[in-house]
DSSP file (Angstrom, degrees, kcal/mol; ACC not computed):
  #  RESIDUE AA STRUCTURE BP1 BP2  ACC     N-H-->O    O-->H-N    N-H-->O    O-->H-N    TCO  KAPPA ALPHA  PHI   PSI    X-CA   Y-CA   Z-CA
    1    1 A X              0   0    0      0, 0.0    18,-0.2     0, 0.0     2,-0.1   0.000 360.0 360.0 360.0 128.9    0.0    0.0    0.0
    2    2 A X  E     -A   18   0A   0     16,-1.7    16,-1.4     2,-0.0     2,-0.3  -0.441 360.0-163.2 -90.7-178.9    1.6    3.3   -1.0
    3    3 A X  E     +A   17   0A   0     14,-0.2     2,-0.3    -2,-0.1    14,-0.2  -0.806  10.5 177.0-164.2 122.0    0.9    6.2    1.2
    4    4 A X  E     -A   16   0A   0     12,-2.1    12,-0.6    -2,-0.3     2,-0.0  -0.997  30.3-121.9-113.2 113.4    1.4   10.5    0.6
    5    5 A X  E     +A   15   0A   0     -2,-0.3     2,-0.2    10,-0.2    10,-0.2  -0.482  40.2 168.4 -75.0 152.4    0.5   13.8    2.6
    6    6 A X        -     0   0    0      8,-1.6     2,-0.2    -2,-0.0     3,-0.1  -0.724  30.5-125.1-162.5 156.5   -1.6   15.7    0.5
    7    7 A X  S    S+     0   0    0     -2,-0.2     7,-0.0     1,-0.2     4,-0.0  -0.950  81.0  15.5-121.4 150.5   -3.5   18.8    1.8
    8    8 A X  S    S+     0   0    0     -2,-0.2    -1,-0.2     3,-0.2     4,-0.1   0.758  76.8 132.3  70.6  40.2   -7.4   19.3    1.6
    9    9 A X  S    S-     0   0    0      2,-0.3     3,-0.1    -3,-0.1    -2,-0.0   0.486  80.0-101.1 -74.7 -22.0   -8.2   15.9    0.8
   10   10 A X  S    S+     0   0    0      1,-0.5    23,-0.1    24,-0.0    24,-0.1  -0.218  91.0 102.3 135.4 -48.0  -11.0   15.4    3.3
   11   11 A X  S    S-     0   0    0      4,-0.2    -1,-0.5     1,-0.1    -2,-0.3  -0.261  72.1-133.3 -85.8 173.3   -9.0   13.5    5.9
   12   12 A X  S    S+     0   0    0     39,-1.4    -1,-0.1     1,-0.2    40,-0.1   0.413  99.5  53.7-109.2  24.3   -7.9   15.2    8.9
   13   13 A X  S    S-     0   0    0      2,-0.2    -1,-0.2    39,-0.2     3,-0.1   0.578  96.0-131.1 -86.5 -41.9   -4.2   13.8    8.8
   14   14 A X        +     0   0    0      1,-0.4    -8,-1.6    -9,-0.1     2,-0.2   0.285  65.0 130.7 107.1 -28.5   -3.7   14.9    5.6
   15   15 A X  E     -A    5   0A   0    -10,-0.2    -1,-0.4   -12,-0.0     2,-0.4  -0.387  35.8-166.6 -79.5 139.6   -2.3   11.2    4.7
   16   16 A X  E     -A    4   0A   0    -12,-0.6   -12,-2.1    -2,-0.2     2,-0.4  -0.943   3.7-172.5-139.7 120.3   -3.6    9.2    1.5
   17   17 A X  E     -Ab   3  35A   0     17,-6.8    19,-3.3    -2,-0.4     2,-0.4  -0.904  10.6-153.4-125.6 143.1   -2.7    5.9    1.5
   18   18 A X  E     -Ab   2  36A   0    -16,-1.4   -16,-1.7    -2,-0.4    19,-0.2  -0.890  17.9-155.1-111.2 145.0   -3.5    3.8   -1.9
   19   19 A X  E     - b   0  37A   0     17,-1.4    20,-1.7    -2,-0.4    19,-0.7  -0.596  38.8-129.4 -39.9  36.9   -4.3    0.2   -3.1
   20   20 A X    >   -     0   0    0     18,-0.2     3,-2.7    -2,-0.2    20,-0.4   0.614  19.0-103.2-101.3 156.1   -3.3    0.0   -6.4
   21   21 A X  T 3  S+     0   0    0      1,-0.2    -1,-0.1    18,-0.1    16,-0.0   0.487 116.9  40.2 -51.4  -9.9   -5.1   -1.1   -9.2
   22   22 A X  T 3  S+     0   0    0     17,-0.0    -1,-0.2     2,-0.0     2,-0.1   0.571  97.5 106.8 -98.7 -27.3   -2.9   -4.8   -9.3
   23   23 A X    <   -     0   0    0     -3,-2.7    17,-2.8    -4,-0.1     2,-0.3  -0.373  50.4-165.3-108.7 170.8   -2.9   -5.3   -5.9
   24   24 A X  E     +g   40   0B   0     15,-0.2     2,-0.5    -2,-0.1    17,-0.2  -0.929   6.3 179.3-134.9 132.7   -4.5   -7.4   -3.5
   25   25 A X  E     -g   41   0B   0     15,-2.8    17,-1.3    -2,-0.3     2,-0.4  -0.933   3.1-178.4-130.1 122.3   -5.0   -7.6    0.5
   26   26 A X  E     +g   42   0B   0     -2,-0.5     2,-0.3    15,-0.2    17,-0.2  -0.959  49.6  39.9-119.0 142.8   -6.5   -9.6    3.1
   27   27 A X  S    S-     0   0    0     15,-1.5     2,-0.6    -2,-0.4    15,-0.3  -0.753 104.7 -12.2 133.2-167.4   -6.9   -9.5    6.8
   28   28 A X        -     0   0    0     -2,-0.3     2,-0.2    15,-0.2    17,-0.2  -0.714  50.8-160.0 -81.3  99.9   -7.6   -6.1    8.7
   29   29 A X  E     +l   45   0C   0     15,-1.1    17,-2.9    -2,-0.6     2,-0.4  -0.692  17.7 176.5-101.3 105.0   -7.2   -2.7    6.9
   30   30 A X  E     +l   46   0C   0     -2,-0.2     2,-0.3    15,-0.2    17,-0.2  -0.954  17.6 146.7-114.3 154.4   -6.7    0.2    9.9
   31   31 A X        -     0   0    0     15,-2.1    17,-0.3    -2,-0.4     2,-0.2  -0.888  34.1-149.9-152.8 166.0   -6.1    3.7    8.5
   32   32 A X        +     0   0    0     -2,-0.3     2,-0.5    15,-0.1   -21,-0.1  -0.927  68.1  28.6-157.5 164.4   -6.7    7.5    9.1
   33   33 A X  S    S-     0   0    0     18,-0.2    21,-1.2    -2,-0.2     2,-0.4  -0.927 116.6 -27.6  89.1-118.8   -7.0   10.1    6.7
   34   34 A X  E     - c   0  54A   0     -2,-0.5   -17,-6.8    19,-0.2     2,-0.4  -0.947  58.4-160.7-162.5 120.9   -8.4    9.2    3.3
   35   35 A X  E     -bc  17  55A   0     19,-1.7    21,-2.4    -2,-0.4     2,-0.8  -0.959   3.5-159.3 -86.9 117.7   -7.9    5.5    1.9
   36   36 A X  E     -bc  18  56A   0    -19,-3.3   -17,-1.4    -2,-0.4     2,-0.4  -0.932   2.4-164.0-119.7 135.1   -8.3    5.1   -1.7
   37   37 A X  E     +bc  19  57A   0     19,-3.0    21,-2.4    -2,-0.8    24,-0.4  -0.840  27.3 154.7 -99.9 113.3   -9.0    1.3   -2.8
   38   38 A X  S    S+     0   0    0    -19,-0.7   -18,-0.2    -2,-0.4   -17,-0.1   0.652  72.3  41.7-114.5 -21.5   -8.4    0.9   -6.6
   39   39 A X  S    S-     0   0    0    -20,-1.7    23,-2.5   -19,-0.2     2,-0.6   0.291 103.1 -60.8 -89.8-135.0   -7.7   -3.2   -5.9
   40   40 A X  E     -gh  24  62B   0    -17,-2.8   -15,-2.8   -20,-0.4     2,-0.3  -0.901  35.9-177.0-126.3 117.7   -9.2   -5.8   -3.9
   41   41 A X  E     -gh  25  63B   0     21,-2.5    23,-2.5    -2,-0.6     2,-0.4  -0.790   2.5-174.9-106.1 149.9   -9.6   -6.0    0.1
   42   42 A X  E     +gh  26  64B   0    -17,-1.3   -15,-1.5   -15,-0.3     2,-0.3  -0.925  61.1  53.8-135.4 141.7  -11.2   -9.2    1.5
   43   43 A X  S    S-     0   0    0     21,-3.0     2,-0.3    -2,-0.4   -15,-0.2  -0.684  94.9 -54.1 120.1-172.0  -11.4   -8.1    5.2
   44   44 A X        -     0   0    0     -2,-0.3   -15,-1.1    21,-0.2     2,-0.3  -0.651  41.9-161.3-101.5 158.1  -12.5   -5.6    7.6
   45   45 A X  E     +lm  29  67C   0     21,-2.6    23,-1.7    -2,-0.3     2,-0.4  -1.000  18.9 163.4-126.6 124.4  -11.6   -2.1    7.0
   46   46 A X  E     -lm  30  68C   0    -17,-2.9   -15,-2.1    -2,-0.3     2,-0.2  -0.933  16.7-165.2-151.9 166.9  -11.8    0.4    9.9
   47   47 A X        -     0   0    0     21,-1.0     2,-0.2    -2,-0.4   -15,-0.1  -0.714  41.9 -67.5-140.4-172.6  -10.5    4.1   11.1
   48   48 A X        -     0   0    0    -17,-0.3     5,-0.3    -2,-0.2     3,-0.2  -0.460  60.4-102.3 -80.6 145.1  -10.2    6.5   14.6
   49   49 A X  S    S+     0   0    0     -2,-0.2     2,-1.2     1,-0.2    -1,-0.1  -0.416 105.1   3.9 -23.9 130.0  -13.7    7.6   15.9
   50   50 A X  S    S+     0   0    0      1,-0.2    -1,-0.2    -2,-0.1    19,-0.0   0.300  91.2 127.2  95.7 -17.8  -14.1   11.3   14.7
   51   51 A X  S    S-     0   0    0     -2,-1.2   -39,-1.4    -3,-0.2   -18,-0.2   0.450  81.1-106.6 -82.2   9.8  -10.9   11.5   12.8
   52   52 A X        +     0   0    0      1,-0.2   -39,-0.2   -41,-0.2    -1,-0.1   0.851  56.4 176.9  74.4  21.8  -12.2   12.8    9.4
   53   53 A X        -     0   0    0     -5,-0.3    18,-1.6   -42,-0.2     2,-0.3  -0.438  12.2-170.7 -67.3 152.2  -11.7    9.3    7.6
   54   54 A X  E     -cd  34  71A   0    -21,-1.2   -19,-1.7    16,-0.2     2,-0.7  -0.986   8.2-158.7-145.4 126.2  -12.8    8.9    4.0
   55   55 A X  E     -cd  35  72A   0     16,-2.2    18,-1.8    -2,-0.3     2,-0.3  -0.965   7.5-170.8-117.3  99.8  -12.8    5.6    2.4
   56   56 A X  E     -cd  36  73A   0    -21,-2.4   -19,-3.0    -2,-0.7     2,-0.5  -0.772   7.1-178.2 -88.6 115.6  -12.7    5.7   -1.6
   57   57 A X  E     -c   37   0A   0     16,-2.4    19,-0.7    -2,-0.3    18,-0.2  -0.999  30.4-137.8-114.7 148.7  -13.2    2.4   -3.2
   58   58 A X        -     0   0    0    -21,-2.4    17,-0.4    -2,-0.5    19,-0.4  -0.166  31.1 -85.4 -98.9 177.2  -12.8    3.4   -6.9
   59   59 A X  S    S+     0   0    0      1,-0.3    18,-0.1    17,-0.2   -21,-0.1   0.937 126.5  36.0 -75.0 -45.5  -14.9    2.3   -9.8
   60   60 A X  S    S+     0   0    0     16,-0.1    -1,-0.3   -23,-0.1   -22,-0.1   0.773  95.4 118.1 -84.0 -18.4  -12.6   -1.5  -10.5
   61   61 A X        -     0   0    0    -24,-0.4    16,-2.0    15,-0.1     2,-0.3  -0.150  53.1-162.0 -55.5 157.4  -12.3   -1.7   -7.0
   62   62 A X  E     -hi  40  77B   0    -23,-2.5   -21,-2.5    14,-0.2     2,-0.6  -0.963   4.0-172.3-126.4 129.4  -13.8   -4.9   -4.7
   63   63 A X  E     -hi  41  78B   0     14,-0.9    16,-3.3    -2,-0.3     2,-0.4  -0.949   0.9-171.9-136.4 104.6  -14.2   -4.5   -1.0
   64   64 A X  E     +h   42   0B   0    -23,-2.5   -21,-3.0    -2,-0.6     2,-0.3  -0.761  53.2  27.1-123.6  97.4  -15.2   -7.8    0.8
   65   65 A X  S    S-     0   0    0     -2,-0.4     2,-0.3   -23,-0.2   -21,-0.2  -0.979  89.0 -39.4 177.4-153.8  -16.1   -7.1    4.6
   66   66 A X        -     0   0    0     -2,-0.3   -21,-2.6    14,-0.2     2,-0.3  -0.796  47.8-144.1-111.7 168.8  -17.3   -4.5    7.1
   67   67 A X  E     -mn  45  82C   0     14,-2.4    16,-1.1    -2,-0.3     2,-0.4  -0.828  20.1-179.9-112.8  59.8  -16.6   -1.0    7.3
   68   68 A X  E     +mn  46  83C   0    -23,-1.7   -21,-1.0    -2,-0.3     2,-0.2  -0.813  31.2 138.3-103.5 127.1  -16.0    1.7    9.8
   69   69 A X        -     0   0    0     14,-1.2     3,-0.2    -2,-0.4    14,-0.2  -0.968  57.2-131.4-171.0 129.7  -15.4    5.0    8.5
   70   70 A X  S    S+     0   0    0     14,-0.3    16,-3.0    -2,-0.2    15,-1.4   0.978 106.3  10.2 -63.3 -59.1  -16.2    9.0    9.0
   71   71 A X  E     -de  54  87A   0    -18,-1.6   -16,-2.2    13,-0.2     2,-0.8  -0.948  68.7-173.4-129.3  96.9  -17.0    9.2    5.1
   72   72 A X  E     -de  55  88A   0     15,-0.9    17,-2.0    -2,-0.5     2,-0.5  -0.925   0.5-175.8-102.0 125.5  -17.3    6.2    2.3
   73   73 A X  E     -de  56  89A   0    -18,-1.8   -16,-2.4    -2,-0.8     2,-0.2  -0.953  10.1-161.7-105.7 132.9  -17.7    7.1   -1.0
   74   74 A X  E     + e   0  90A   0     15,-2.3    17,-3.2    -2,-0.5    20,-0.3  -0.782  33.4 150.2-115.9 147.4  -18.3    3.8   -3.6
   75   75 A X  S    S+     0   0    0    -17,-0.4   -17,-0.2   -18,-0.2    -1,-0.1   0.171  72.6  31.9-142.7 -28.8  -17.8    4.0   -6.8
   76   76 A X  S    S-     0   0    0    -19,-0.7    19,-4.0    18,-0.1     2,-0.8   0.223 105.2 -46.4-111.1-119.2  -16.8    0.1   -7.3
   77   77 A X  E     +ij  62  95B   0    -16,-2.0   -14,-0.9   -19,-0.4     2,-0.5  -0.870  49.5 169.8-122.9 105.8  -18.1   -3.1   -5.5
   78   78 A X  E     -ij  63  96B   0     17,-2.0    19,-2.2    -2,-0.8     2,-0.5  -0.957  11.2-173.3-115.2 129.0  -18.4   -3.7   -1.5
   79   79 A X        +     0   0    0    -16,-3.3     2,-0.2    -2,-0.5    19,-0.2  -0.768  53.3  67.9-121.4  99.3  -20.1   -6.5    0.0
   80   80 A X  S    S-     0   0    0     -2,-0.5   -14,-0.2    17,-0.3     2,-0.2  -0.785  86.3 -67.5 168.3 177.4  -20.3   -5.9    4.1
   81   81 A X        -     0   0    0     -2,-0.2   -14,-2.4    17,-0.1     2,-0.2  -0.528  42.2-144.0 -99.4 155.5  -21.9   -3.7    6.4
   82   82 A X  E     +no  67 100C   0     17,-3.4    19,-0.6   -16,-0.2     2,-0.3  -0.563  18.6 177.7 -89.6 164.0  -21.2    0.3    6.8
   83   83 A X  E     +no  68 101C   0    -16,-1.1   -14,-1.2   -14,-0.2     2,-0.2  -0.536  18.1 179.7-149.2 115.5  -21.2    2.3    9.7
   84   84 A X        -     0   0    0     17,-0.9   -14,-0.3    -2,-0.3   -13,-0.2  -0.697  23.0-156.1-102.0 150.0  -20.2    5.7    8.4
   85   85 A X  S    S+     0   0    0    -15,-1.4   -15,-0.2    -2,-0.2   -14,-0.1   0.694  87.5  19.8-101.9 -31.7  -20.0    8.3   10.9
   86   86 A X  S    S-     0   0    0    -16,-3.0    17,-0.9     1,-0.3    18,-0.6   0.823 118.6 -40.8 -90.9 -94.9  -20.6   11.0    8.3
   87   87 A X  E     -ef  71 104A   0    -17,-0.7   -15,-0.9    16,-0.2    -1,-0.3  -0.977  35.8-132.5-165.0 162.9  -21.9   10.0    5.6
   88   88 A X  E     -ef  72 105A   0     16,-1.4    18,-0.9    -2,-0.3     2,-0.4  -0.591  17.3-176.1-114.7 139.3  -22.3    7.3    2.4
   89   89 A X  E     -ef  73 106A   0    -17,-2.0   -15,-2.3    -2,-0.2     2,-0.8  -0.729   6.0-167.2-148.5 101.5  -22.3    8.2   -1.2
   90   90 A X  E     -ef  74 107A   0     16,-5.2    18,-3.2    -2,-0.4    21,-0.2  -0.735  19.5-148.3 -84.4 105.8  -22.9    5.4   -3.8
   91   91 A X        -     0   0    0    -17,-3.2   -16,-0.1    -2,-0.8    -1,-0.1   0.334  33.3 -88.2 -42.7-172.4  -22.1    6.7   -7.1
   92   92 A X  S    S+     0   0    0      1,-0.1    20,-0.1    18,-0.1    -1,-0.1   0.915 131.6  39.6 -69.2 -50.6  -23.8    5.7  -10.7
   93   93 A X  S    S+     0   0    0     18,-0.1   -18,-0.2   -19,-0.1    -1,-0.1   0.814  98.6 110.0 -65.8 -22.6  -21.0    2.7  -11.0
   94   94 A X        -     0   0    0    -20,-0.3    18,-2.1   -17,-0.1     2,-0.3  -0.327  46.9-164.2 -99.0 142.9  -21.1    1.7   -7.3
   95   95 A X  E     -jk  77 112B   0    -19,-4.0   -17,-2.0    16,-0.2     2,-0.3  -0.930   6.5-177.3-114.2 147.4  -22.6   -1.5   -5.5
   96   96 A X  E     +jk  78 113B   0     16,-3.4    18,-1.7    -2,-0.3     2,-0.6  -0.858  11.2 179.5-150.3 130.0  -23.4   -2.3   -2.3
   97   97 A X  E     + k   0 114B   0    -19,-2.2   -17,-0.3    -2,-0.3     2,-0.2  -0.866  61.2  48.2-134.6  86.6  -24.7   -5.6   -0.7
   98   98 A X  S    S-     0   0    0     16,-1.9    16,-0.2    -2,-0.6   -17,-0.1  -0.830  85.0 -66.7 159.5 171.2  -25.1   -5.0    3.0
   99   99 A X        -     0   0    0     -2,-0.2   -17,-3.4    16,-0.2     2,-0.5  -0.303  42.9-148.7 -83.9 149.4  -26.6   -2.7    5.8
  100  100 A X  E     -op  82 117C   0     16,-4.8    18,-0.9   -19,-0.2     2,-0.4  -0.977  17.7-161.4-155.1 139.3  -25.4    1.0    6.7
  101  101 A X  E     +op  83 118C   0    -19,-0.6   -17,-0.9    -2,-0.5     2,-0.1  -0.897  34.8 145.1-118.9 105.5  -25.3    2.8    9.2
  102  102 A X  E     - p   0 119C   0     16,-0.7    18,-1.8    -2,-0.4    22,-0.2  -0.643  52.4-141.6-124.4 157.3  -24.9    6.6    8.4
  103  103 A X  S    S+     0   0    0    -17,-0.9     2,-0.3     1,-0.3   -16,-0.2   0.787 101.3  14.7 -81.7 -17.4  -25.8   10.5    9.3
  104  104 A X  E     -f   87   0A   0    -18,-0.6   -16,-1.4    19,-0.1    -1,-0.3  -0.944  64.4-171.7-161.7 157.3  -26.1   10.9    5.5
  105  105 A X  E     -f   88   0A   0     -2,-0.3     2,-0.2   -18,-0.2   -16,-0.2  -0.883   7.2-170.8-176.7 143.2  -26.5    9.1    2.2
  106  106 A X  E     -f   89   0A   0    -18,-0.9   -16,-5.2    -2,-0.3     2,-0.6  -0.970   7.6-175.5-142.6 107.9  -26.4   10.0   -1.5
  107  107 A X  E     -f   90   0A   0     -2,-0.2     2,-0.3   -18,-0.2   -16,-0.1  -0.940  16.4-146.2-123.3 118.9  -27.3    7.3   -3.5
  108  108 A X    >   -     0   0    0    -18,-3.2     3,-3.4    -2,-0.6   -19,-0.0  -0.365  33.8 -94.2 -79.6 140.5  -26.9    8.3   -7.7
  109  109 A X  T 3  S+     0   0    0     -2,-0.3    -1,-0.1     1,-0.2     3,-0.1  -0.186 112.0  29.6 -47.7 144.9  -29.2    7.0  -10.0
  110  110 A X  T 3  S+     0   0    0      1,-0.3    -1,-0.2    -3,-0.1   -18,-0.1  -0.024  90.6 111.6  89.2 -23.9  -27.9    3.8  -11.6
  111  111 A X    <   -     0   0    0     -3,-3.4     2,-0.7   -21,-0.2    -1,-0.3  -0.479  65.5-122.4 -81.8 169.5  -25.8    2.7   -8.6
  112  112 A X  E     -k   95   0B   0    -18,-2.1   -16,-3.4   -20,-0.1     2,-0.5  -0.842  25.2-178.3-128.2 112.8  -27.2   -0.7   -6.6
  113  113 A X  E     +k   96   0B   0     -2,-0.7     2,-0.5   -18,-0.2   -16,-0.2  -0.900   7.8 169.5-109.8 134.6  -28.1   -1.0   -3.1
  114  114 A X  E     +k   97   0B   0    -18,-1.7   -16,-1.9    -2,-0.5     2,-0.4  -0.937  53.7  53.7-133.8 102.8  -29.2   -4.2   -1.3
  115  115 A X  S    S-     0   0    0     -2,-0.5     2,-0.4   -18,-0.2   -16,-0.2  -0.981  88.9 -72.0 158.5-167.3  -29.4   -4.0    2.3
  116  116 A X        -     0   0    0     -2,-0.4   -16,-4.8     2,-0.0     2,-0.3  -0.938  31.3-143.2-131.6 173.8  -31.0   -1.8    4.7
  117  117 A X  E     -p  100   0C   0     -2,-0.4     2,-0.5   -18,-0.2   -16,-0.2  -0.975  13.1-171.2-131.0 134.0  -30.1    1.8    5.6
  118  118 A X  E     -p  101   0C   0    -18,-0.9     2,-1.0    -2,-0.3   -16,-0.7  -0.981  22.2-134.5-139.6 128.4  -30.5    3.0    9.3
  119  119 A X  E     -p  102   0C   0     -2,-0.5    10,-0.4   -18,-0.1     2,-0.3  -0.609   9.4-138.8 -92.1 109.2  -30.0    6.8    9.8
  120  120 A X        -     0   0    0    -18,-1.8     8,-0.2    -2,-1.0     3,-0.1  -0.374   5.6-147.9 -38.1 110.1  -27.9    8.3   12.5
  121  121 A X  S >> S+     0   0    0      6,-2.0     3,-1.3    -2,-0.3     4,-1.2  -0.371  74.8  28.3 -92.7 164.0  -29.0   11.4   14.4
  122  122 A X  G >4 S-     0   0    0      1,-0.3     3,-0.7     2,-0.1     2,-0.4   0.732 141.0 -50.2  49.0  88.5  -25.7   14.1   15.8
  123  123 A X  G 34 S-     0   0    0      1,-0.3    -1,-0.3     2,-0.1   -20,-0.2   0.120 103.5 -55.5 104.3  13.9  -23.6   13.3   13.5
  124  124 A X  G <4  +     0   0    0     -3,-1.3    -1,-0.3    -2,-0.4    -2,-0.1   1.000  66.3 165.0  50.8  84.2  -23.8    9.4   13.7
  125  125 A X  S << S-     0   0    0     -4,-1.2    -2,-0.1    -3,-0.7    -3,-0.1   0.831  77.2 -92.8 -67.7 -54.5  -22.9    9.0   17.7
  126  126 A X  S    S+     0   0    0     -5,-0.5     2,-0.5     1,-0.4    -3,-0.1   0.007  90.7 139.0 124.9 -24.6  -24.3    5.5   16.8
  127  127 A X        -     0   0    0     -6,-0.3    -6,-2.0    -5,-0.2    -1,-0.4  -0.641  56.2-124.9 -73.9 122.0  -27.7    6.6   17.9
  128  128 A X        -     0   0    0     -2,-0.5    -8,-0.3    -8,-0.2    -1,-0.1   0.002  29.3-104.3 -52.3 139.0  -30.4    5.5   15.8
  129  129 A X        -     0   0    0    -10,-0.4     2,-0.9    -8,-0.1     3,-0.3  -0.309  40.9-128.7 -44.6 126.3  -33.0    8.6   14.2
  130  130 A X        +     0   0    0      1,-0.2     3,-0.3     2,-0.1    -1,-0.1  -0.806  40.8 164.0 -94.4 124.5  -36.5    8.5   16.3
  131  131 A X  S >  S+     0   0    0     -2,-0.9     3,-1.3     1,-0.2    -1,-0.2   0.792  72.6  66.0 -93.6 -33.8  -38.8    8.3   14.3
  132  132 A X  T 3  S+     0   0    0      1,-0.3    -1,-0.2    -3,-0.3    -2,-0.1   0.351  83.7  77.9 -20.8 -19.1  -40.9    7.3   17.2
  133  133 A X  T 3   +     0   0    0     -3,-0.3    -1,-0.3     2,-0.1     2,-0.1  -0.068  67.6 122.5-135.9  33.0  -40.4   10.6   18.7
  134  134 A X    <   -     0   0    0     -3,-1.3     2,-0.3     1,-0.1    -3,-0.0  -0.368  53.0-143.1 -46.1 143.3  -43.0   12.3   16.5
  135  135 A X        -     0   0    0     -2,-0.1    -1,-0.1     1,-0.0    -2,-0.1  -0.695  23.4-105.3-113.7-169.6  -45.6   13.8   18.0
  136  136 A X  S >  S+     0   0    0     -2,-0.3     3,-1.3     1,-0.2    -2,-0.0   0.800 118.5  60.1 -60.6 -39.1  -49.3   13.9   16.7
  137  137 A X  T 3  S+     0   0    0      1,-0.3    -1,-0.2     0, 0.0    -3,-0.0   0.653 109.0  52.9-104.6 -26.7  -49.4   17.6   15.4
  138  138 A X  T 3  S+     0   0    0     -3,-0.0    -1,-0.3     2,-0.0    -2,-0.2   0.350  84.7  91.9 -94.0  28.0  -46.3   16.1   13.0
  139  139 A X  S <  S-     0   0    0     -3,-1.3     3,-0.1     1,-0.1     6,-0.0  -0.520  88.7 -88.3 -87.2 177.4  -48.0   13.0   11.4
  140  140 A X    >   -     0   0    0      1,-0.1     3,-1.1    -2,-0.1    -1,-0.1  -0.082  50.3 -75.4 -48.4 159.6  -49.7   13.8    7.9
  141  141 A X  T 3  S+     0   0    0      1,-0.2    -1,-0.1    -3,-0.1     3,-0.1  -0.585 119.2  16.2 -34.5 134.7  -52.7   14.9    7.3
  142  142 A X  T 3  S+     0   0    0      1,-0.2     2,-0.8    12,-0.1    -1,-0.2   0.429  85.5 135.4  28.4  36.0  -55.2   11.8    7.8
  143  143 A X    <   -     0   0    0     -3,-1.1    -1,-0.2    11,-0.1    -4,-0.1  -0.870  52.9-125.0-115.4 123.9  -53.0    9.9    9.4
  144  144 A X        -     0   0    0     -2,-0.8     2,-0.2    -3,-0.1    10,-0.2   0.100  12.5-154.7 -63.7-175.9  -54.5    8.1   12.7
  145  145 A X  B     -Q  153   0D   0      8,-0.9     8,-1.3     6,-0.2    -1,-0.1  -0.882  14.3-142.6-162.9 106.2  -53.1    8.3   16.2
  146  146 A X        -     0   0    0     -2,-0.2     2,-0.3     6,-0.2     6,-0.2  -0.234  19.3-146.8 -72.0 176.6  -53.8    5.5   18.3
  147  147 A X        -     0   0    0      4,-0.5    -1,-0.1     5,-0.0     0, 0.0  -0.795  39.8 -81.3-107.6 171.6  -54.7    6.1   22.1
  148  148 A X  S    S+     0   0    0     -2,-0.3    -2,-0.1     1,-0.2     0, 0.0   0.900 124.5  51.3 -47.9 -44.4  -54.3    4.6   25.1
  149  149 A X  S    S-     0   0    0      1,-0.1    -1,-0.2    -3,-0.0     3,-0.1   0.901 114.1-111.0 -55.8 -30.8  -57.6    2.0   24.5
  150  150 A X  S    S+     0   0    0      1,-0.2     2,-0.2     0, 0.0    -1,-0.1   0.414  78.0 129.8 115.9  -1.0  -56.2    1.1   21.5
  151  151 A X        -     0   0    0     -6,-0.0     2,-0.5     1,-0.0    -4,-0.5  -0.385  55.4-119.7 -82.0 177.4  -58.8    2.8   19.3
  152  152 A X        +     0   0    0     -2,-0.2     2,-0.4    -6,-0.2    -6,-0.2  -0.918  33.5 169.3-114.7 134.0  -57.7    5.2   16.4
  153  153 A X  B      Q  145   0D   0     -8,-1.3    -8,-0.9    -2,-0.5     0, 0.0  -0.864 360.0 360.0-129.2 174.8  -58.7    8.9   16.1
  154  154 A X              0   0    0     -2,-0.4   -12,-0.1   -10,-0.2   -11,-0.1   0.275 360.0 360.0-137.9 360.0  -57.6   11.3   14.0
């Protein structure tokens, strides 16, 4: 894996460490800063809590595990689960076959998701979104509200 300081890149190190199109890795990927995957990982891939990681898998890249990561952006292939801190962005080229857990997600037309998506409130602590924590005066328009007996009024 080659690795460069670069400035602006997203991560908050500054570091870009690459995968090259040729190459191939398996076992347990830690980084911080901004990984870009152009090969093939079989393993887990993970970063620092908070540290402004971004995880590029590029448009021929394969990523086979799970994922923890302030930022992934797909552009090629993952099959595992996300937990983005930040946020997920599947391009037009990008697949992804497995569950995420994100504050945000951008999914482009033509890219392929399989999985479920559960959204992170603050900035993905890890706390799910309530939806639960609706009140009455925000459901829709004709949309019941049960009571305590268990009848419906609206």
């Amino acid at each position: 894996m080659a690795s460069k300081n670069e400035s602006g890149n997203g991560g908050a190190s500054g570091e870009v460490s690459l995968l090259g199109t040729d190459s191939r890795f398996q076992g347990v990927v830690r980084f911080s800063g901004t990984l870009r995957v152009d090969g093939e990982i079989k393993g887990d891939i993970t970063s620092p809590a908070g540290s402004g990681s971004v995880l590029i898998v590029n448009a021929q890249a394969v990523v086979e595990g799970d994922i923890v990561s302030d930022s992934v952006l797909i552009s090629g292939r993952v099959v595992g689960n996300i937990q983005a801190r930040d946020r997920v962005e599947i391009f037009r080229t990008g697949y992804l076959r497995g569950d995420m857990h994100t504050g945000d997600i951008m999914i482009e037309g033509g890219a392929e998701f399989q999985g479920q998506c559960h959204m992170l409130r603050d900035g993905g602590r890890g706390e799910p979104a309530a939806a639960a924590a609706q009140t009455p005066g925000d459901a829709p328009p004709g949309a019941g509200v049960e009571s305590a007996a268990g009848t419906t009024t609206t």
